[in-house]
NUSEMAR-925913 format. One record per atom (N, C-alpha, C, O, CB): residue in three letters; x, y, z; residue number from 1; atom name. Coordinates in steps of 0.1 Angstrom, whole numbers, plus 2048, in hexadecimal, padded with zeros to 3 digits. Glycine has a CB too. Layout:
<marpas>
    aa    px    py    pz     i   at
   Ala     X     Y     Z   NUM   CA
...
</marpas>
This chain:
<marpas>
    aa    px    py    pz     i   at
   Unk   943   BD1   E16     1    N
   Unk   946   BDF   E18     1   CA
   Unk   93B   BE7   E11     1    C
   Unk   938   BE2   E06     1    O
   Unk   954   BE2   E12     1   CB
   Unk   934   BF2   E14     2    N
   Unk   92C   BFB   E11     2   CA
   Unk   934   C05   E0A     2    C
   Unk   93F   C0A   E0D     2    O
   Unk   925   C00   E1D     2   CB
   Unk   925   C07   DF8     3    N
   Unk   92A   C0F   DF0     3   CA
   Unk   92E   C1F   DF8     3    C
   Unk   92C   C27   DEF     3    O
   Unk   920   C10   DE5     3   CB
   Unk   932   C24   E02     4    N
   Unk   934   C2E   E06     4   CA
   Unk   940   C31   E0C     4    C
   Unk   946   C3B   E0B     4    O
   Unk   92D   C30   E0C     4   CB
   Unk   944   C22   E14     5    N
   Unk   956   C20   E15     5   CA
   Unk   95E   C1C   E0A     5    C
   Unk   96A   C1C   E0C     5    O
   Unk   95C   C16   E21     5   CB
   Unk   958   C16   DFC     6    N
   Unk   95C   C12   DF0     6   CA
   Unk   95E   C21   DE7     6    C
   Unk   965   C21   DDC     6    O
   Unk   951   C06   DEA     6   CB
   Unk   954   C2E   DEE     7    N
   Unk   957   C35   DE0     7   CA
   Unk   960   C46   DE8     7    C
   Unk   960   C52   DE4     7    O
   Unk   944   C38   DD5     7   CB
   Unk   967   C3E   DF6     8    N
   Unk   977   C44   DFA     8   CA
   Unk   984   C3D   DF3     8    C
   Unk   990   C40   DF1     8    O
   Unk   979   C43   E0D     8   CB
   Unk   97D   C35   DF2     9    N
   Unk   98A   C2E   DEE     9   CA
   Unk   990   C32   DDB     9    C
   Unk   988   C32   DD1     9    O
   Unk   985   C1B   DF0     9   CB
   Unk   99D   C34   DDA    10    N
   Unk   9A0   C37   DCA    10   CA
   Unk   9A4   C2D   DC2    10    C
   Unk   9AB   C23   DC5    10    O
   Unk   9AA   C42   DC7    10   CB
   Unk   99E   C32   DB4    11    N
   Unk   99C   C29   DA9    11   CA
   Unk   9AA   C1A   DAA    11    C
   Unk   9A8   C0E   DA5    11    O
   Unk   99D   C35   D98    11   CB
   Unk   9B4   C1C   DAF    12    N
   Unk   9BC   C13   DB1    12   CA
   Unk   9BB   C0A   DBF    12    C
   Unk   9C0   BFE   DBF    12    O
   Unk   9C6   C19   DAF    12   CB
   Unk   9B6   C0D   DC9    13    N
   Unk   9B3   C06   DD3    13   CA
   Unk   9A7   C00   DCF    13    C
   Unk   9A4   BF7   DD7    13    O
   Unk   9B3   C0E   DDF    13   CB
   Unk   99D   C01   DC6    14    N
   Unk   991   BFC   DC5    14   CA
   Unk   98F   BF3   DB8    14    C
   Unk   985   BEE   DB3    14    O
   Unk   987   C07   DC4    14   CB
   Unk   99E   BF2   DB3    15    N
   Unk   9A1   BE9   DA5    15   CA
   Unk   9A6   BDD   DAA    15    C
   Unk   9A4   BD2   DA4    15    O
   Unk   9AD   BF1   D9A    15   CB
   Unk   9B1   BE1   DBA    16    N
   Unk   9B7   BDA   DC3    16   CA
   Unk   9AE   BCD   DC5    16    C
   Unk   9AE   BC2   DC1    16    O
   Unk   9B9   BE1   DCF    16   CB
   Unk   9A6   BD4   DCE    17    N
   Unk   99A   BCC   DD3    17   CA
   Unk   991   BC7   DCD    17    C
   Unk   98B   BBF   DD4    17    O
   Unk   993   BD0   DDA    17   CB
   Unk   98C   BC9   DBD    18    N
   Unk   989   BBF   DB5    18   CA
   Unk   990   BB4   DAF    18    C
   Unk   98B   BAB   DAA    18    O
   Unk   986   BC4   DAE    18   CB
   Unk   99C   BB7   DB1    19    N
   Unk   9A5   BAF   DAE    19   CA
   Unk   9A8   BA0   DBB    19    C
   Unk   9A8   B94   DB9    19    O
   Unk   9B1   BBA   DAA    19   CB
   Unk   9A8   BA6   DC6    20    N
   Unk   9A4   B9C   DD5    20   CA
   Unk   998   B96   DD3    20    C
   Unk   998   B8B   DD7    20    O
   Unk   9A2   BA3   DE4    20   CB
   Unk   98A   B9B   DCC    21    N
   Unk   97E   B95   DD2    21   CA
   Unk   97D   B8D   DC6    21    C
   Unk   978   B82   DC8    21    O
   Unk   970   B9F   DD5    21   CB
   Unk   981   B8E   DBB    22    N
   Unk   983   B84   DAD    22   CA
   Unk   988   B7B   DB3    22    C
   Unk   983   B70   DB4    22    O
   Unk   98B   B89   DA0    22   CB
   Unk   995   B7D   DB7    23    N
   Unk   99B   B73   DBC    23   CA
   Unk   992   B68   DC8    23    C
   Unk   992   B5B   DC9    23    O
   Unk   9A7   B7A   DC1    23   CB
   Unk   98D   B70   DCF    24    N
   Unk   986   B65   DD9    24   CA
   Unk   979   B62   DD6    24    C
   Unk   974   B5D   DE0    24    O
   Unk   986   B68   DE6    24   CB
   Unk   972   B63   DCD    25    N
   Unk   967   B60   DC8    25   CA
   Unk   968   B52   DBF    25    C
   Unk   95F   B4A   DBE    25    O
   Unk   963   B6C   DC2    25   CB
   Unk   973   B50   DB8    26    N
   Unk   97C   B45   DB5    26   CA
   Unk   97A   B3A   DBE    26    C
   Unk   973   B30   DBE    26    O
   Unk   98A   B49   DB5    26   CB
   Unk   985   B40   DC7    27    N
   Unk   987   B3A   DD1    27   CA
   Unk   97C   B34   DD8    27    C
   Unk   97D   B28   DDB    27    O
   Unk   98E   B41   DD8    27   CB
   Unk   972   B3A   DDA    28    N
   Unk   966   B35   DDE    28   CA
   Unk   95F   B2B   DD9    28    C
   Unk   95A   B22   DE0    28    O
   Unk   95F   B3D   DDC    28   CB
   Unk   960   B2D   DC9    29    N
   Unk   958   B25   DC3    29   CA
   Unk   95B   B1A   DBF    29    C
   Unk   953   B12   DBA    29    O
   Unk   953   B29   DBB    29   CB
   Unk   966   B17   DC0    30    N
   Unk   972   B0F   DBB    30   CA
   Unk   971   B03   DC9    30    C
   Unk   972   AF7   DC8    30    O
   Unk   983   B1A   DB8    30   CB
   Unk   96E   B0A   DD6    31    N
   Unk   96C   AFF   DE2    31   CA
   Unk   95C   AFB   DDF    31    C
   Unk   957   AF0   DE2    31    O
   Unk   96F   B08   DF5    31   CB
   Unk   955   B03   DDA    32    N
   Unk   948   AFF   DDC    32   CA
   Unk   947   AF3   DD1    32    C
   Unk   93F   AEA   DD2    32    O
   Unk   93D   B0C   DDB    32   CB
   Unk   952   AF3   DC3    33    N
   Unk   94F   AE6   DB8    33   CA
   Unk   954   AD9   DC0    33    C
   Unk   94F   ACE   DBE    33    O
   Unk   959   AE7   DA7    33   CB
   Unk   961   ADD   DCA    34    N
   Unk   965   AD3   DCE    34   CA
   Unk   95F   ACD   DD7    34    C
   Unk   964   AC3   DDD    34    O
   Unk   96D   AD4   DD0    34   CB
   Unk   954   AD3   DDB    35    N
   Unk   943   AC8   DE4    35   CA
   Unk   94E   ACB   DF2    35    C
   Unk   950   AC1   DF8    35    O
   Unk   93C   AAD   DDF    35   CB
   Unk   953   AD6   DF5    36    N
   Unk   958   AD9   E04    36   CA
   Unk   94B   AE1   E0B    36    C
   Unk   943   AE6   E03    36    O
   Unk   966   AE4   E04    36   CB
   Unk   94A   AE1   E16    37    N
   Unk   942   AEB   E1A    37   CA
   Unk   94B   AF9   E1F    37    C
   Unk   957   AFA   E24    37    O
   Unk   938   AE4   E26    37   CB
   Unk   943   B02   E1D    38    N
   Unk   94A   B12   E19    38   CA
   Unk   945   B17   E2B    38    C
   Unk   939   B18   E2E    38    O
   Unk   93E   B1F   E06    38   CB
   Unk   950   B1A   E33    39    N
   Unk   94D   B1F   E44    39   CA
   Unk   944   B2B   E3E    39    C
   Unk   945   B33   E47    39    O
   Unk   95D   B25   E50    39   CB
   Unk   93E   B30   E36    40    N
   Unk   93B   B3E   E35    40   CA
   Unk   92D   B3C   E28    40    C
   Unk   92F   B40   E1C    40    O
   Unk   94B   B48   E31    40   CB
   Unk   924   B37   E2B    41    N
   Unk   91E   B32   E1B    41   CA
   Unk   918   B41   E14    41    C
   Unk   915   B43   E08    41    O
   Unk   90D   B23   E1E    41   CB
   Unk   918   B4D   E1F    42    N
   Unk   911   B5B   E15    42   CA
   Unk   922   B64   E11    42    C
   Unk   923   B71   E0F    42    O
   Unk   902   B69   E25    42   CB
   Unk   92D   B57   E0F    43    N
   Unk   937   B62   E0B    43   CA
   Unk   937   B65   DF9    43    C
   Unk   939   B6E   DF1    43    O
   Unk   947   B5D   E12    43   CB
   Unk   934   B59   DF9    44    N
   Unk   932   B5D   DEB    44   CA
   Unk   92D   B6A   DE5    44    C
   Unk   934   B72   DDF    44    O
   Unk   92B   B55   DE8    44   CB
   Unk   921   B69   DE7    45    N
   Unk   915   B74   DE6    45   CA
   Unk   91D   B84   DF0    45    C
   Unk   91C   B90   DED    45    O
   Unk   901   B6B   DF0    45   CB
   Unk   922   B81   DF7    46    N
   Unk   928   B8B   DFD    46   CA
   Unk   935   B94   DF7    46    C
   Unk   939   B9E   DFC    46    O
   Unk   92C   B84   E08    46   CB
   Unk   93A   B8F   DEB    47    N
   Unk   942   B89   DE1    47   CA
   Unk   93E   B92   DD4    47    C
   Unk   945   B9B   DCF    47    O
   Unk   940   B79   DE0    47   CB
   Unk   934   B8D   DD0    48    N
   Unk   92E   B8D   DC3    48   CA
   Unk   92B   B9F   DC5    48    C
   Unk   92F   BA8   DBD    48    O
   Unk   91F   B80   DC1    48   CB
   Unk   920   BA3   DD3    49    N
   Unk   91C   BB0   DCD    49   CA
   Unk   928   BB5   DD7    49    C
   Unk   921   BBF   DDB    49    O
   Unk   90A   BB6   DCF    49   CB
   Unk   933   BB6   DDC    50    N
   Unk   93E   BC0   DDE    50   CA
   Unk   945   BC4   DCC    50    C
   Unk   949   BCF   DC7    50    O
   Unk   94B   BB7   DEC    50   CB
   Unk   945   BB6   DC5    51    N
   Unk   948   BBA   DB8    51   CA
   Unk   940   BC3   DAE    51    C
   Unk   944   BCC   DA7    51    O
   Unk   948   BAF   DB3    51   CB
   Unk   937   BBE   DB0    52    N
   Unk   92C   BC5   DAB    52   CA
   Unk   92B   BD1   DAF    52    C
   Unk   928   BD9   DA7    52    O
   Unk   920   BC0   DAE    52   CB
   Unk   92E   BD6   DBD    53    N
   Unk   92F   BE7   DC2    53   CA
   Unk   93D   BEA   DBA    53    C
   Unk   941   BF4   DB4    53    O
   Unk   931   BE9   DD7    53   CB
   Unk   941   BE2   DBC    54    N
   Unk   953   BE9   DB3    54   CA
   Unk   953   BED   DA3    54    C
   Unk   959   BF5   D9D    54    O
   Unk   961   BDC   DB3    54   CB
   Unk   94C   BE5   DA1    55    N
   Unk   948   BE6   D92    55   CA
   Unk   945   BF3   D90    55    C
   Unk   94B   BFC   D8B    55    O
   Unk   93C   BDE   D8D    55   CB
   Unk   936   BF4   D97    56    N
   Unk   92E   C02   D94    56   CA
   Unk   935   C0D   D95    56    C
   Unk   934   C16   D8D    56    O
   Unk   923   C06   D9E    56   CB
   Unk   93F   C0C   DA1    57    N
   Unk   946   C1A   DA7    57   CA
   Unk   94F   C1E   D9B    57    C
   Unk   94F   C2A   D97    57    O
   Unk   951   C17   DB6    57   CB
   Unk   958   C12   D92    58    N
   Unk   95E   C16   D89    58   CA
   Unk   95B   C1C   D7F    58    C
   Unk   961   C26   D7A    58    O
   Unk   962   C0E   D86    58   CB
   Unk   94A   C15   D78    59    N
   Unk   943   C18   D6E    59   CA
   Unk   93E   C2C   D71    59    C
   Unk   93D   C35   D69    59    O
   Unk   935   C0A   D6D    59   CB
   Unk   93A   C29   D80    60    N
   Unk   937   C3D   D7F    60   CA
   Unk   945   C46   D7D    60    C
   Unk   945   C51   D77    60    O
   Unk   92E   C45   D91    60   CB
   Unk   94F   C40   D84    61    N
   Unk   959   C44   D83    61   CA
   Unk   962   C46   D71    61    C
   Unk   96C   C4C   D6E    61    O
   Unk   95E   C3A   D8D    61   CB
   Unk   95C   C3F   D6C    62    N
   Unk   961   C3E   D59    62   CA
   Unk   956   C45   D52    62    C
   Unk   958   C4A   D46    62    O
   Unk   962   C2A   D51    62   CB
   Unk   94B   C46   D57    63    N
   Unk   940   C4F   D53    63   CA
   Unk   93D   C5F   D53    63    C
   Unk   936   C67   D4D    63    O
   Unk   939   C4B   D58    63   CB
   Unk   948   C60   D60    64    N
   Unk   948   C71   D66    64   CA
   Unk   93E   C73   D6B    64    C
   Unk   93B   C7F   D6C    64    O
   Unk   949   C7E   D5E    64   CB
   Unk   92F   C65   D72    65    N
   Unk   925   C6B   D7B    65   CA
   Unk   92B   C6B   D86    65    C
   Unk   926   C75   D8C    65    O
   Unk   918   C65   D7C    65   CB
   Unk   935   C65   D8E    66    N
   Unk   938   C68   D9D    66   CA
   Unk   94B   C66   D9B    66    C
   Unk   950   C5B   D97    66    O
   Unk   92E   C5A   DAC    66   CB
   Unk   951   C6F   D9C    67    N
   Unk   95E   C67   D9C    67   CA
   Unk   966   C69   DAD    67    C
   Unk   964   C70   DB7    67    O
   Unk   969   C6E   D8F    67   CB
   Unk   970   C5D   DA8    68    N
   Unk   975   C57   DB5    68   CA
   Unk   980   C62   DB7    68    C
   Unk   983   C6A   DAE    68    O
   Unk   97B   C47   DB5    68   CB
   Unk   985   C61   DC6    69    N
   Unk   98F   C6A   DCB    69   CA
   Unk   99E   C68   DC3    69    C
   Unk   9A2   C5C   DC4    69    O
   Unk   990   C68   DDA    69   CB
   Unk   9A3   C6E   DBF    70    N
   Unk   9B1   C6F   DBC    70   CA
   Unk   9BE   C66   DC9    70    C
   Unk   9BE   C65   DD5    70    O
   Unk   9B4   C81   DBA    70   CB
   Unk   9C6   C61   DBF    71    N
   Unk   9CF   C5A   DC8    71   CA
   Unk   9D6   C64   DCF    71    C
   Unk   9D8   C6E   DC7    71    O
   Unk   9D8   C50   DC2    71   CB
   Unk   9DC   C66   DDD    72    N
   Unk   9E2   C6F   DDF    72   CA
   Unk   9F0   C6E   DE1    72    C
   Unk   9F4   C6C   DED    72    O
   Unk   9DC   C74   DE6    72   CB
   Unk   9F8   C6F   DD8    73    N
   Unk   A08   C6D   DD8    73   CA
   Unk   A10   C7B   DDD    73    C
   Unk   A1C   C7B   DDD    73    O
   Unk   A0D   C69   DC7    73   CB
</marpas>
């Protein structure tokens, strides 16, 4: 996903989804100790910097350089 549809999304939908890509980055790596072959070998890496974009978004977002949209209840 591109940091531009990651920074519509609010601070709880983007805690969500770090919370899914942790999870399957695991999951990933955990088939790759067990000498499986992975149907997808760039998911990893595909993985790593969606986290890595989530990270950042939080870190400008806790900084007050860009903040994220409010939840709308």
């Amino acid at each position: 996903m591109k940091a531009a549809e990651l920074r519509e999304r609010t601070r709880q939908e983007l805690e969500e989804r770090l919370a899914e890509l942790q999870e399957e980055l695991f999951n990933l790596r955990f088939q790759m100790a067990a000498h499986s072959q992975l149907e997808d070998p760039h998911a990893i890496r595909r993985a790593r910097r969606e986290i890595a974009r989530i990270h950042t978004l939080l870190r400008e977002d806790d900084r007050g350089e860009r903040a994220l949209p409010n939840a709308e209840s």
